[in-house]
MOPAC internal coordinates of N, CA, C and O (Angstrom, degrees):
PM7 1SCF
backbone

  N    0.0000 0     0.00 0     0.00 0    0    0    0
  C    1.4476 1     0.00 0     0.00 0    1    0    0
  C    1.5281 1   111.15 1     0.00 0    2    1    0
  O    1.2310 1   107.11 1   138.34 1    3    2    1
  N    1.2131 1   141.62 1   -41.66 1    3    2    1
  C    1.6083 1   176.85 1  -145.95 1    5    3    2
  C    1.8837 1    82.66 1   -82.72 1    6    5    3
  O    1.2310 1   130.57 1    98.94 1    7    6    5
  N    1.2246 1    97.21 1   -81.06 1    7    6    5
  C    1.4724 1   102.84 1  -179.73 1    9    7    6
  C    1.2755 1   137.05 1   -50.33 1   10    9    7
  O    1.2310 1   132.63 1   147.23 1   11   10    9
  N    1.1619 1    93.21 1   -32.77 1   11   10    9
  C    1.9020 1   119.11 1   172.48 1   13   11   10
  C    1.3260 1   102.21 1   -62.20 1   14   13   11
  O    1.2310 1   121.42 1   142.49 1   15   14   13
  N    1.5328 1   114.89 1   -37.51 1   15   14   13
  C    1.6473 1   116.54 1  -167.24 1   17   15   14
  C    1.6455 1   110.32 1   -79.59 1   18   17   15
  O    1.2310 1   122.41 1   124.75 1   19   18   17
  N    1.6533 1   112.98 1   -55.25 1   19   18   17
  C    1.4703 1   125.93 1   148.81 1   21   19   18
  C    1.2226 1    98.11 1   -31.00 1   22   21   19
  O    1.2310 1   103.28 1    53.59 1   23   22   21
  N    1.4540 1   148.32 1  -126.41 1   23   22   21
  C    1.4085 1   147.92 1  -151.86 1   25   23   22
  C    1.4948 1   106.66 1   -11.13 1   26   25   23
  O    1.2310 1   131.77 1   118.63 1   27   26   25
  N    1.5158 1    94.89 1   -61.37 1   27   26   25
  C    1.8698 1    83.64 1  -173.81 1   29   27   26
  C    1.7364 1   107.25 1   -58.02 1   30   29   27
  O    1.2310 1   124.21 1   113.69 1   31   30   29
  N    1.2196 1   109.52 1   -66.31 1   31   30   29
  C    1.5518 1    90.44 1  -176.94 1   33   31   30
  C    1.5627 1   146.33 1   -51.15 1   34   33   31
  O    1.2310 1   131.47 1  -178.60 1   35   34   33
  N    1.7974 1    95.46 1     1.40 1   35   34   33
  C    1.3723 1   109.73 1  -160.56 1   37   35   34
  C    2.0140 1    70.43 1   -80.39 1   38   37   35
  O    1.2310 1   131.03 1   112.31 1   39   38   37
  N    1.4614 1    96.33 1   -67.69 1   39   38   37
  C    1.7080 1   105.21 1  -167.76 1   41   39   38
  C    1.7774 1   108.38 1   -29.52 1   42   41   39
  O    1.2310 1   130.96 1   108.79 1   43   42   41
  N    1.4077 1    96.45 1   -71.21 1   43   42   41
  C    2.0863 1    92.15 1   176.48 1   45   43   42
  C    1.6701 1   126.11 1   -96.44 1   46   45   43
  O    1.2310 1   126.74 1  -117.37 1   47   46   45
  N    1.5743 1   104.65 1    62.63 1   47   46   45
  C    0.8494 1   123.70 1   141.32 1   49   47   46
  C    1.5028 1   131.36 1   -21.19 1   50   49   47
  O    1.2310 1   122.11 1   115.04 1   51   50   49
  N    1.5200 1   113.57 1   -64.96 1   51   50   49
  C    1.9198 1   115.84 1   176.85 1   53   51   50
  C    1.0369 1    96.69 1   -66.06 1   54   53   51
  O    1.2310 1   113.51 1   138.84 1   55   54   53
  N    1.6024 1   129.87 1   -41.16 1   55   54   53
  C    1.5767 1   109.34 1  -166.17 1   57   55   54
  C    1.7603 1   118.38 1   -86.63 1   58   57   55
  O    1.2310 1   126.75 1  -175.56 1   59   58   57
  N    0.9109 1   104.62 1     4.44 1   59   58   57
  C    2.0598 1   110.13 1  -170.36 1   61   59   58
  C    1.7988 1    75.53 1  -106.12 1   62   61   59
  O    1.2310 1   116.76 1   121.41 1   63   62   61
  N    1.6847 1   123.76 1   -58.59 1   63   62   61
  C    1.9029 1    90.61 1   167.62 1   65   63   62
  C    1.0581 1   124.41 1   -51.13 1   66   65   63
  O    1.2310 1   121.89 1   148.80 1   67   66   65
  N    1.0716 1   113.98 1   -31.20 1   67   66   65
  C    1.7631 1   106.85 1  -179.88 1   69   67   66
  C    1.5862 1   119.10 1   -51.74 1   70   69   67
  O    1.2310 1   135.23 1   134.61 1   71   70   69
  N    1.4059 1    88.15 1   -45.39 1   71   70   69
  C    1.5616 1   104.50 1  -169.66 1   73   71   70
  C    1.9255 1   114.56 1   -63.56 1   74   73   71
  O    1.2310 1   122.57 1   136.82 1   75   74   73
  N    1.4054 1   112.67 1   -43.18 1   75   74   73
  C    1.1138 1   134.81 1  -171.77 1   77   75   74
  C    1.6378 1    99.48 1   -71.26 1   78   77   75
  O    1.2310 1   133.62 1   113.47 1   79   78   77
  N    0.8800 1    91.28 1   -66.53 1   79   78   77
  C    1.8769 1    80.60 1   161.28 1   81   79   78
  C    1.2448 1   139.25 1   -31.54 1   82   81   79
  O    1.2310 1   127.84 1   114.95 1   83   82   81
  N    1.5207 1   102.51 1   -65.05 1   83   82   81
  C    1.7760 1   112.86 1   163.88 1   85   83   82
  C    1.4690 1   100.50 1   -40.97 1   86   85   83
  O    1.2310 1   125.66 1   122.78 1   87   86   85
  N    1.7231 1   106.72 1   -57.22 1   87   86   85
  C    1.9097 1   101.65 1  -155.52 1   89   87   86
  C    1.6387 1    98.16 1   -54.56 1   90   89   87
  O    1.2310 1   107.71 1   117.95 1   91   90   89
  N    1.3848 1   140.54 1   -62.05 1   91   90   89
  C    1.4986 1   156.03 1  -177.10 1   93   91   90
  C    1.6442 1    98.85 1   -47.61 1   94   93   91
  O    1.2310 1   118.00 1   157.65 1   95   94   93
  N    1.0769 1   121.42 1   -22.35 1   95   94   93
  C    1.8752 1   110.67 1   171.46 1   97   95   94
  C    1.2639 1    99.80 1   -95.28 1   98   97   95
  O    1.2310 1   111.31 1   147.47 1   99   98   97
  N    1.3357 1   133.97 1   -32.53 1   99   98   97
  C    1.3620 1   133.77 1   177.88 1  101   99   98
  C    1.3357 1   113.01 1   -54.71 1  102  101   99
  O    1.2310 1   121.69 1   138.79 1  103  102  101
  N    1.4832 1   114.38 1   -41.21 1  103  102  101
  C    1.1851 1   139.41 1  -167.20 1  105  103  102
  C    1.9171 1   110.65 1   -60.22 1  106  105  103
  O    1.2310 1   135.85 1   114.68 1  107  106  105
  N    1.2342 1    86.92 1   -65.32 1  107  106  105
  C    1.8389 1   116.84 1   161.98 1  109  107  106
  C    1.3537 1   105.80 1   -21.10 1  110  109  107
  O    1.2310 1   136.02 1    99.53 1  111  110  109
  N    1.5982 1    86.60 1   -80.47 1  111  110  109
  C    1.3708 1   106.59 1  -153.56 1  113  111  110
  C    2.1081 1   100.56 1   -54.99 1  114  113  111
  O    1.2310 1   124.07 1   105.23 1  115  114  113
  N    1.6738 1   109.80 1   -74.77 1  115  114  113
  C    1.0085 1   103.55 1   167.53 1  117  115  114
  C    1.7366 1   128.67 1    -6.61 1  118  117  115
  O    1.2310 1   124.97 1   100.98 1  119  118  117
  N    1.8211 1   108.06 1   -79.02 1  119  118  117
  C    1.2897 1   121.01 1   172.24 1  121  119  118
  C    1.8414 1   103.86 1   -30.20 1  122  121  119
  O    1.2310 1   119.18 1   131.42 1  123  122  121
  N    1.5916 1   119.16 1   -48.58 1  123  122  121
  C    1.6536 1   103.24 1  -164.60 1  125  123  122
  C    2.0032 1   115.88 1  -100.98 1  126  125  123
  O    1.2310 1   134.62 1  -166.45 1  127  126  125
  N    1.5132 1    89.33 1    13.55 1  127  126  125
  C    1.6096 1    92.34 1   169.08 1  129  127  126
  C    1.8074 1   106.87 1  -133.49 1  130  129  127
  O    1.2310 1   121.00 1   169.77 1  131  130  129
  N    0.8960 1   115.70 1   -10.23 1  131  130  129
  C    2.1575 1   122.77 1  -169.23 1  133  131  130
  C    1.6388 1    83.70 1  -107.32 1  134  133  131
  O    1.2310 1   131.61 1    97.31 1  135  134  133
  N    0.8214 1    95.19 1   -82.69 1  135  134  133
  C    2.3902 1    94.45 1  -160.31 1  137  135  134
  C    1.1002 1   116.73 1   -35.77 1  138  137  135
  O    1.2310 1   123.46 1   -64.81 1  139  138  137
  N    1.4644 1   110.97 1   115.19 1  139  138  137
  C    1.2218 1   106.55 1  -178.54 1  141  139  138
  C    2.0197 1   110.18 1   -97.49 1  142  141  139
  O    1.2310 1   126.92 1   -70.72 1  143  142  141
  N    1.1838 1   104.29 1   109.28 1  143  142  141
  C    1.4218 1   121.88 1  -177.78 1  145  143  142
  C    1.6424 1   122.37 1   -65.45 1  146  145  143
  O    1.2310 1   113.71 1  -143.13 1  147  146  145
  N    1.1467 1   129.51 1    36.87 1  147  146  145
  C    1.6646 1   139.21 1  -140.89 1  149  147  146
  C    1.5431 1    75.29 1  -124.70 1  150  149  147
  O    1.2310 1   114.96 1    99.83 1  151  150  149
  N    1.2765 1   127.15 1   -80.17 1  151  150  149
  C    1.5842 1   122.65 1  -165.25 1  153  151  150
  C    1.3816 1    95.94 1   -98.68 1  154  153  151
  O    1.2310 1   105.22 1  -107.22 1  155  154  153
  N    1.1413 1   144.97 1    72.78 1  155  154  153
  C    1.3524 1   160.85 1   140.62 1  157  155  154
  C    1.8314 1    98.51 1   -33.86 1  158  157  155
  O    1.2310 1   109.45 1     0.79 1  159  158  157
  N    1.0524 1   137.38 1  -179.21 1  159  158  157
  C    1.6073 1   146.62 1   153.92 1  161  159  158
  C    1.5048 1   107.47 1  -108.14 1  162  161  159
  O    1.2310 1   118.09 1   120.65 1  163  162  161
  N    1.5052 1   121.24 1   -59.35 1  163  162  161
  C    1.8008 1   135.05 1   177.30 1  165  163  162
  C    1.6243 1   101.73 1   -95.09 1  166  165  163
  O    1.2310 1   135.78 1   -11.11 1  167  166  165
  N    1.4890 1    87.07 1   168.89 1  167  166  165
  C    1.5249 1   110.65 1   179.81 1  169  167  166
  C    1.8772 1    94.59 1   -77.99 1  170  169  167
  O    1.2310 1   120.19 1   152.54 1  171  170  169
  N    1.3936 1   117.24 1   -27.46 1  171  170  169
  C    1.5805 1   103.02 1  -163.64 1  173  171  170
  C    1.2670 1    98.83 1   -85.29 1  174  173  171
  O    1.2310 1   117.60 1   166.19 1  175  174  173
  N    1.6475 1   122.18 1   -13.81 1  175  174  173
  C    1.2292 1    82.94 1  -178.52 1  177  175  174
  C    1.7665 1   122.82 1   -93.17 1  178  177  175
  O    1.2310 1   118.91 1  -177.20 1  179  178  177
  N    1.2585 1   119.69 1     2.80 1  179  178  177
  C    1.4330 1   147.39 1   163.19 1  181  179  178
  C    1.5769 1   109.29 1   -63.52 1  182  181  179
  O    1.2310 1   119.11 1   125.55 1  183  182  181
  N    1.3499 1   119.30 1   -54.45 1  183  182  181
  C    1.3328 1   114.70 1   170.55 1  185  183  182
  C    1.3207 1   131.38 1   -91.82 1  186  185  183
  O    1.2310 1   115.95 1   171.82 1  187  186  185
  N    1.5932 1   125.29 1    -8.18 1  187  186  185
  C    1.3262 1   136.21 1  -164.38 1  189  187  186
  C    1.4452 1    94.19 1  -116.93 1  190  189  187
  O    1.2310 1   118.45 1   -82.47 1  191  190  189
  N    1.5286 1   120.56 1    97.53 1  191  190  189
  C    1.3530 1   114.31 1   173.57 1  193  191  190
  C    1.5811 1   108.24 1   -79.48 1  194  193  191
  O    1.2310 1   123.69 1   -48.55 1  195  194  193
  N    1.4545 1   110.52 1   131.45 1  195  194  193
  C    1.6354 1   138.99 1  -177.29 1  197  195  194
  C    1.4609 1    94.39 1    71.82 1  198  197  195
  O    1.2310 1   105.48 1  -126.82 1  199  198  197
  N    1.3593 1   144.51 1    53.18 1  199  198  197
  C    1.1053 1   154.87 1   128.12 1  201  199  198
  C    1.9770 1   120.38 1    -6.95 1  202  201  199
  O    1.2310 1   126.96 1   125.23 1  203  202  201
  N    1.4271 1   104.22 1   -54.77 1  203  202  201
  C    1.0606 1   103.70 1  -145.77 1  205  203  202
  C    2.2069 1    74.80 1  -107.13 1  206  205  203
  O    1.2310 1   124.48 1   173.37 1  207  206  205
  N    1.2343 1   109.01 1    -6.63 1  207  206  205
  C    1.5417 1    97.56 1  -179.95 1  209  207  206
  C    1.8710 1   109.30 1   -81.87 1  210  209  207
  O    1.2310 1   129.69 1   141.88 1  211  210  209
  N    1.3510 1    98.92 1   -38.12 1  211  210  209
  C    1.5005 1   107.35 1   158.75 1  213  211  210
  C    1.0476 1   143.14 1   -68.63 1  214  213  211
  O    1.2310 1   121.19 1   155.92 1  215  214  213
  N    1.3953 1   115.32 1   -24.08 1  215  214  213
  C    1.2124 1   140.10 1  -179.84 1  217  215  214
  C    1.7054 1    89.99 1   -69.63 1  218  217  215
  O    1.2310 1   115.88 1    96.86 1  219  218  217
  N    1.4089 1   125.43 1   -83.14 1  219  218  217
  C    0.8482 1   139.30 1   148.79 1  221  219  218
  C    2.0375 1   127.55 1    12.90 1  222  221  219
  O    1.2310 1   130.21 1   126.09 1  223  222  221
  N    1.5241 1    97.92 1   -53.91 1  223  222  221
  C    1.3875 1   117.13 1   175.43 1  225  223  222
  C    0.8206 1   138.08 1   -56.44 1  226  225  223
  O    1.2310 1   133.63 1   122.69 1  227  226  225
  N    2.0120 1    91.25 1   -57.31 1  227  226  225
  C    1.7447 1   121.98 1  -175.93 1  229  227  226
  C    1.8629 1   102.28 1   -87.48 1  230  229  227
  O    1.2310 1   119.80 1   179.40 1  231  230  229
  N    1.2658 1   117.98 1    -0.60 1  231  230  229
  C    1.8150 1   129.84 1   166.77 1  233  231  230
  C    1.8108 1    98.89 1   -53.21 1  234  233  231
  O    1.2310 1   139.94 1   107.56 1  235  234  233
  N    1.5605 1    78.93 1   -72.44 1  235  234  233
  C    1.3790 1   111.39 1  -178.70 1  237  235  234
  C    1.4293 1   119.88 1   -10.16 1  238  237  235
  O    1.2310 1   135.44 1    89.37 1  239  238  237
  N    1.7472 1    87.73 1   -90.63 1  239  238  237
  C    1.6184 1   101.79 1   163.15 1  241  239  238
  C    1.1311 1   129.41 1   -35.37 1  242  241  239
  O    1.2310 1   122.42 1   121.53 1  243  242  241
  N    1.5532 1   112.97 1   -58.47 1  243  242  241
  C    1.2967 1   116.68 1   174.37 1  245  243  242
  C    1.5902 1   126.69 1   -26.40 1  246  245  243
  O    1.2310 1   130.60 1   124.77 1  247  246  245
  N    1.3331 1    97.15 1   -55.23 1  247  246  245
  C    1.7476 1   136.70 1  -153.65 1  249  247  246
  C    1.8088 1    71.76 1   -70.86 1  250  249  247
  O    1.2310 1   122.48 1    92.11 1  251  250  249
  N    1.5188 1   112.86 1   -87.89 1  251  250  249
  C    1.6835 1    96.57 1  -158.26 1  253  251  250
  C    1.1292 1   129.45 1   -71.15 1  254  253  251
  O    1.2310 1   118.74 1  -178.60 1  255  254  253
  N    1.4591 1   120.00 1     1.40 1  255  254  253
  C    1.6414 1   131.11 1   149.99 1  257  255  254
  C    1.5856 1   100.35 1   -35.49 1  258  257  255
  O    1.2310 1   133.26 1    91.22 1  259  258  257
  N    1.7135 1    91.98 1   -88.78 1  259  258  257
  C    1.8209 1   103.78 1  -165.40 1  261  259  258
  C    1.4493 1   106.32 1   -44.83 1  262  261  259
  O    1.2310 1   118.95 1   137.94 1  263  262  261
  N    1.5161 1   119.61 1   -42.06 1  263  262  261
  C    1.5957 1   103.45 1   179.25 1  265  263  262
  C    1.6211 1   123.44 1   -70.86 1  266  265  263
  O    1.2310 1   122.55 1   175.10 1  267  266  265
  N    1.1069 1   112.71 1    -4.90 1  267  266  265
  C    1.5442 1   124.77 1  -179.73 1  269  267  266
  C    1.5806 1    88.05 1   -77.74 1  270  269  267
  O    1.2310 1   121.82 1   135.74 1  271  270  269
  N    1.3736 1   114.13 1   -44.26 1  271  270  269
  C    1.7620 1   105.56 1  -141.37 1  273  271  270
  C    1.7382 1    79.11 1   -96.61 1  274  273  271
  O    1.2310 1   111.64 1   144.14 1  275  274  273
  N    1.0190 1   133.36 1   -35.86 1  275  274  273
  C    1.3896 1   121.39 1  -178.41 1  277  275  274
  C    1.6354 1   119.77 1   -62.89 1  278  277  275
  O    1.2310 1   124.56 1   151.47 1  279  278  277
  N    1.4645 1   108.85 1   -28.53 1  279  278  277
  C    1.3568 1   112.91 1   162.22 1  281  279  278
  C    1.3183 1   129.45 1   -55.70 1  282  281  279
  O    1.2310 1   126.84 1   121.45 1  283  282  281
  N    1.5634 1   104.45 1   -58.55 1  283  282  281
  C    1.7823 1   112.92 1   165.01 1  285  283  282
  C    1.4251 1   114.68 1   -56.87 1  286  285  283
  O    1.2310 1   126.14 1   157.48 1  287  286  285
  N    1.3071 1   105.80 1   -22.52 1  287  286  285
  C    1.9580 1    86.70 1  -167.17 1  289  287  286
  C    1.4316 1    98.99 1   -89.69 1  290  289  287
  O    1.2310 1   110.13 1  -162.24 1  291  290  289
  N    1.4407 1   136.14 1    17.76 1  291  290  289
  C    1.2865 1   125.52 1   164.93 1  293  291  290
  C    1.5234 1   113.65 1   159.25 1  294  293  291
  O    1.2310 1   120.92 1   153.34 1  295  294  293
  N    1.3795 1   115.84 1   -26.66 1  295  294  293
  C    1.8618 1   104.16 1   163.77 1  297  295  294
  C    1.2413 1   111.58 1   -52.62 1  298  297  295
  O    1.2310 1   122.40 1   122.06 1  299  298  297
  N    1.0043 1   113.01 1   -57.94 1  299  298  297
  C    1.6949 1   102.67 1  -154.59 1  301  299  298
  C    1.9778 1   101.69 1   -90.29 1  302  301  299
  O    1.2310 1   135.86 1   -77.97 1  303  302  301
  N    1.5139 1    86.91 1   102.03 1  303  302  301
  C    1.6070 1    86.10 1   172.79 1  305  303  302
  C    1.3337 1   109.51 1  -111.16 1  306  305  303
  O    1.2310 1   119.06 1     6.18 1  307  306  305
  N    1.4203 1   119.41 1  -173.82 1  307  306  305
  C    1.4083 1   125.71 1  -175.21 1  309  307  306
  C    1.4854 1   109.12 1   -69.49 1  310  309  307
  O    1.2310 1   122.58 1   -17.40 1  311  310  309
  N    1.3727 1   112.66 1   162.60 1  311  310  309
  C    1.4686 1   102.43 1   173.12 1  313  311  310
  C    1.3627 1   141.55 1   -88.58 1  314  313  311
  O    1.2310 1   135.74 1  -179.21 1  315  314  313
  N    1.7034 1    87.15 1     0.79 1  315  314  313
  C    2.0640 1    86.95 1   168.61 1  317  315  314
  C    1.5707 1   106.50 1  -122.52 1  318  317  315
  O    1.2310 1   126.39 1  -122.83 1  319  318  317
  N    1.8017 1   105.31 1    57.17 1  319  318  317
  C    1.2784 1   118.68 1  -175.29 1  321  319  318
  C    1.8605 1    95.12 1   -69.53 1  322  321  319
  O    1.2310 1   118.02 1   127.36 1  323  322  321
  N    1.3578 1   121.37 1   -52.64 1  323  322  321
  C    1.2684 1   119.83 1  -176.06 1  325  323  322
  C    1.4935 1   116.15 1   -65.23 1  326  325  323
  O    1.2310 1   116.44 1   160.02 1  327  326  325
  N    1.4056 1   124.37 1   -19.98 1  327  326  325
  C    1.2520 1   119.48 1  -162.30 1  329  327  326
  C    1.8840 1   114.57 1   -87.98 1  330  329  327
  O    1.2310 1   128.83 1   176.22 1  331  330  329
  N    1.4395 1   100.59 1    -3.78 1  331  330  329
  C    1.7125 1   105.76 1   166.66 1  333  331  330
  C    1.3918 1   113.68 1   -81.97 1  334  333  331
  O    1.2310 1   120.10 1   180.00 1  335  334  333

């Protein structure tokens, strides 16, 4: 079933960007008319409207950067790494 879901999204690709987009302007928009910024915790999130949606984003990236680069620099080895 898992795979069935992958396949489809591999196929509509432009449209699941499409979609992710809308959700991240929704996001925006919401954050600069719904949040009410009065008991905030930080100054960014009072001055940085959708703060915590970006914040959020650039995690993201981060997160599958380092796991990309942590893979190459030595998880993922060949498969007859044990057999020498």
């Amino acid at each position: 079933m898992i795979v069935d879901l992958i396949d489809f999204l591999k196929k509509h690709q432009q449209t699941v960007r499409v979609y992710c987009i809308i959700a991240i302007a929704i996001m925006l928009v919401w954050s600069f008319v719904g949040v009410d910024t009065h008991h905030a915790h930080t100054w960014m999130e009072v001055y940085i409207p959708g703060f915590w949606s970006i914040f959020t984003l650039i995690s993201c990236v981060v997160l599958i950067f380092f796991s990309l680069w942590l893979g190459k620099s030595g998880i993922e080895t060949r498969e007859d790494y044990y057999d020498n």
